[in-house]
C-alpha positions in Angstrom: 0.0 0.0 0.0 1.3 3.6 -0.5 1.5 5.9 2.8 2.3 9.3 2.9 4.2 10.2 5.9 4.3 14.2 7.0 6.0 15.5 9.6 6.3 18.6 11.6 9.5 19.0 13.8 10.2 21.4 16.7 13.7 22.5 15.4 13.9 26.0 17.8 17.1 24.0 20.1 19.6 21.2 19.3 17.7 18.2 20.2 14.9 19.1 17.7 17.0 19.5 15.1 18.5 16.1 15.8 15.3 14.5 15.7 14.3 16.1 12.2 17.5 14.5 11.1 16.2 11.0 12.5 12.9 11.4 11.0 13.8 11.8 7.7 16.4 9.3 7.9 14.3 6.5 8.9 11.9 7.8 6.0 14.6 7.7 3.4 15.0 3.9 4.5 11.2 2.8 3.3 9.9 5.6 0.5 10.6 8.0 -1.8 10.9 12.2 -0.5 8.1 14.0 -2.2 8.8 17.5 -0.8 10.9 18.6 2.3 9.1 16.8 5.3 6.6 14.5 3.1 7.4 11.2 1.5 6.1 8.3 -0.2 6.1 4.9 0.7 5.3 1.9 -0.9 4.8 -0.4 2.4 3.4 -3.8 3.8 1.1 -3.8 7.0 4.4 -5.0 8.8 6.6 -2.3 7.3 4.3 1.1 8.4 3.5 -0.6 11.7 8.1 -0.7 12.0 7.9 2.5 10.5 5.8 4.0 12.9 7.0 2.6 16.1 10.6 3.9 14.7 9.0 7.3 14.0 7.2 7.7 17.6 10.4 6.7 19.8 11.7 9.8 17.7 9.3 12.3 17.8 8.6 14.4 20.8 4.8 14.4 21.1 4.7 17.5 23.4 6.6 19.5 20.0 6.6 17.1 16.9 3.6 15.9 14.7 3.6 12.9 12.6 0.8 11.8 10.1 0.5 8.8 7.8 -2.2 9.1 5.2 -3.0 5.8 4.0 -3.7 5.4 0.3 -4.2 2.0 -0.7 -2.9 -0.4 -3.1 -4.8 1.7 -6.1 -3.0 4.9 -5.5 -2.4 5.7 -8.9 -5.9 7.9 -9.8 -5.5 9.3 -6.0 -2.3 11.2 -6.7 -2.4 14.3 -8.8 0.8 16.2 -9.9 1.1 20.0 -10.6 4.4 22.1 -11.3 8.5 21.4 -11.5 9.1 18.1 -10.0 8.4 15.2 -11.9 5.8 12.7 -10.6 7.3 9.7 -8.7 5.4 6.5 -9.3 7.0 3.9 -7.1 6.3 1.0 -8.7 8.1 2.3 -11.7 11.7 1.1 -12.6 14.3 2.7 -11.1 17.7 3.9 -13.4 20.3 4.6 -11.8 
């Protein structure tokens, strides 16, 4: 299933900053970034449910916010693409 992940870190002191760093490193490990603290993920139950125990030890839930929007297996006519980036479908083939 593809999830989109969003996150909103605290980065005002040190340890905030740290933990933005985390964040998006775990996300780079499972998905694709979309934009600076959003990113797809293609994902099995198992997978988001690591992901987002990983995510929460992280986070400060006093500062932080974290959201997964889940959008199925069929994602394709759910996602709509406007402007410079070009539209990552990650399924596709990957060159490298």
């Amino acid at each position: 299933m593809l999830v989109l992940i969003t996150y909103d870190v605290n980065t005002q002191d040190a340890a905030g900053r740290k933990r933005l760093r985390q964040i998006a490193k775990q996300c780079v490990n499972y998905g694709q970034r979309v934009q600076c603290s959003v990113f797809e993920c293609l994902l099995d139950a198992a997978q988001c449910r690591t992901l987002q125990a990983k995510l929460c030890r992280i986070m400060d839930p006093e500062k932080d916010s974290l959201r997964f929007y889940y959008l199925g297996n069929h994602y394709e006519s759910k996602i709509e693409h406007f402007g410079v980036k070009e539209t990552y479908m990650p399924e596709d083939a990957l060159i490298l």
